[in-house]
C-alpha positions in Angstrom: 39.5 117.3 111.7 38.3 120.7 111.9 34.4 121.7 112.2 33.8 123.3 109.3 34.6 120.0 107.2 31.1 118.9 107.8 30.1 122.2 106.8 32.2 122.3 103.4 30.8 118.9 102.8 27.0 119.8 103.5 27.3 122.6 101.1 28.6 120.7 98.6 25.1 118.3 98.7 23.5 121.4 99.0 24.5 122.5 95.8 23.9 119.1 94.4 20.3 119.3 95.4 20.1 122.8 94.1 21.2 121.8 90.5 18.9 119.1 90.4 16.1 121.3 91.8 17.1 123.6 88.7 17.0 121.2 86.3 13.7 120.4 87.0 12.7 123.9 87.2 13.8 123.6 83.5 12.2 120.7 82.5 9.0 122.0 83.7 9.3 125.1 81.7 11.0 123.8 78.6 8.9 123.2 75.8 11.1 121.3 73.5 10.9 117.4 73.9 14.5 117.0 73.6 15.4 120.1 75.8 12.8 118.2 78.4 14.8 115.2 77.9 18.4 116.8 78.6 17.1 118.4 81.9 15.7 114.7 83.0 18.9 113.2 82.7 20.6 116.4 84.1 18.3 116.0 87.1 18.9 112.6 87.4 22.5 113.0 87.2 22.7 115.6 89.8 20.7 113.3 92.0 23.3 110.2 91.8 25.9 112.5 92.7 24.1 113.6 95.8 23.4 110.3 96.7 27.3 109.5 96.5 27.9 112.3 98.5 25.7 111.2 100.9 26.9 107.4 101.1 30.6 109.1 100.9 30.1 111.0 103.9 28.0 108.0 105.6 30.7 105.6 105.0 33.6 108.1 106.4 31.4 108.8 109.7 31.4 104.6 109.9 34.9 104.0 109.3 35.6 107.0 112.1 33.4 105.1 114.3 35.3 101.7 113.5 38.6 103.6 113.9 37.6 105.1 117.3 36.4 102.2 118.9 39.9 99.9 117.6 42.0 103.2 118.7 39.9 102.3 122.6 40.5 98.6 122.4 44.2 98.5 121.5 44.2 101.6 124.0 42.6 99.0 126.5 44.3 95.8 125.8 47.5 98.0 126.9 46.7 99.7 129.7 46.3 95.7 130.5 49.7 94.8 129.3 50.8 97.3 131.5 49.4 96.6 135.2 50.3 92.8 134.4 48.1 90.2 136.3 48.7 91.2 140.1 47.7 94.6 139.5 50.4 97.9 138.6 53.1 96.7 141.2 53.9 94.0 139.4 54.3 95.8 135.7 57.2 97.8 137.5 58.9 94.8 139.4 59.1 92.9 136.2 60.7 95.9 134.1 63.5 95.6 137.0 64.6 92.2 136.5 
């Protein structure tokens, strides 16, 4: 994965908080009720999508995490299978027979 992903991604909730920030901006200056009311939900909708974002990008980081550490354990369980139980010798002896 490159290192601008994590950039990409942190604009994108950027601009999610920035609409949502906007739409209350408009709220606060509309004076229509049901104007007021639109820019409410539009707020609120803006924020669930954030929040997404934000559990999207939580839940990716863990399942890297869960990925890495299987990746070192089946990494590990063969660097095992391959010294056998008296040590590296007798890996190779045992691939000659």
């Amino acid at each position: 994965m490159s290192s601008s992903a994590p950039k990409i991604r942190n604009s994108n909730l950027e601009f999610l908080l920035s609409r949502a920030a906007q739409a209350r901006e408009e709220w606060e200056a509309a004076t229509l009720e049901h104007v007021r009311e639109r820019c409410l939900r539009s707020e609120a909708a803006w924020n669930a999508l954030a929040d997404k974002a934000r559990r999207g990008e939580r839940l990716r980081e863990q399942e890297k995490e869960r990925k890495a550490a299987q990746a070192a354990e089946f990494n590990d369980e063969n660097i095992s299978d391959e010294t056998g139980p008296d040590g590296p010798q007798d890996a190779r002896d045992s691939a000659h027979d």
